[in-house]
N, C-alpha and C positions, 0 to 999 in steps of 0.2 A: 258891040261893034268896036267901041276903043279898044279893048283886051287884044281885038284882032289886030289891030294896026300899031301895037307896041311893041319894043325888042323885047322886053321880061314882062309879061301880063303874070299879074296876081294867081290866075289858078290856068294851068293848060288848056285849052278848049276842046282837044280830044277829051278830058273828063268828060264832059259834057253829050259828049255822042256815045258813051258807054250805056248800054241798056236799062242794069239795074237804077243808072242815074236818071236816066230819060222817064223811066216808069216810078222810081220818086219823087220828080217834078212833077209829072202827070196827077200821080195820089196826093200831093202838096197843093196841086192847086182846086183839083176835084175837092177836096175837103176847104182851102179856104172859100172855093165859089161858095159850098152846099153852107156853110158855117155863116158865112155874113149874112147869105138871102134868110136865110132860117130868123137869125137873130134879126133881121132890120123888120122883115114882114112879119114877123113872130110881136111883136111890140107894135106896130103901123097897123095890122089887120084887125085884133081884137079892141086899139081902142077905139079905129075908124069906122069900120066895117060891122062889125058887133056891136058898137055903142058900150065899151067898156069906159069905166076910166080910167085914164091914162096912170097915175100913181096905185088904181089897183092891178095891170094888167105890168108894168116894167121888171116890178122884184121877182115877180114867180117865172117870167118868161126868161128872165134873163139870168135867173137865180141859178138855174139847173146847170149851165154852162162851166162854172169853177167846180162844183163838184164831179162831174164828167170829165174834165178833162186833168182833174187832178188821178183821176181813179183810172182814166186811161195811161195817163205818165207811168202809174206802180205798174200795172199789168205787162203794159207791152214788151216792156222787155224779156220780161220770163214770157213771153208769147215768142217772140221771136226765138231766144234760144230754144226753145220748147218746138216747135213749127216752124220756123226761119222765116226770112223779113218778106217774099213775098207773099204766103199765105196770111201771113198779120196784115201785110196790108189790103189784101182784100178784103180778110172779114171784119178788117176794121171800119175799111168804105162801106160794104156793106151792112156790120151794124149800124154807123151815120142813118146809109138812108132808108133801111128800117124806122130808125127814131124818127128821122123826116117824113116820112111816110104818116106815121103819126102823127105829127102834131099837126100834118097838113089835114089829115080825117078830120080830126077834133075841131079845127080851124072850121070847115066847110060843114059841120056838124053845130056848132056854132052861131054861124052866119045865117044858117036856115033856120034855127030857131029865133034869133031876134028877128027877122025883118019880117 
């Protein structure tokens, strides 16, 4: 809203109404929602809900995350050049929630056997 109401704003705000940018924001934020919920309930669920404990349930839930998103960083780019940026980005959302997909089975796979 300031940017709108300045004589030189920092970046044009037509940028912003450009497609490919609006569908980057979109994949930016789809992935931070799916990434925080994953990570906060991924750590809250197994040691609440399952009766884990908490210093054994943090490393391995939380572990997987620097490794994935290091191994995402190399890939992507030869994905894109390879397939261009819109197909990376979807089958990058959609490997996410594949893996979420998962951990939420396991989660609920979990939950029914302790209680």
């Amino acid at each position: 809203m300031i940017e709108s109401r300045v004589e030189e704003p920092l970046v044009s705000l037509a940028v912003l109404r450009r497609r490919t940018v609006a569908l980057g924001n979109l994949g930016g934020l789809t992935t931070f929602a799916m990434a925080s919920s994953v990570v906060f309930l991924g750590t809250l669920f197994p040691a609440a809900g399952a009766r884990h404990e908490p210093d054994r349930v943090g490393a391995p839930s939380s572990g997987c995350w620097a490794p994935a998103a290091a191994i995402g960083g190399m890939v992507a780019p030869r994905a894109v050049g390879r397939f261009g940026a819109p197909r990376t980005i979807v089958l990058g959302l959609l490997a996410q929630a594949a893996s979420h997909s998962v951990i939420a089975t396991w989660a609920v796979a979990t939950a029914s056997r302790s209680c």
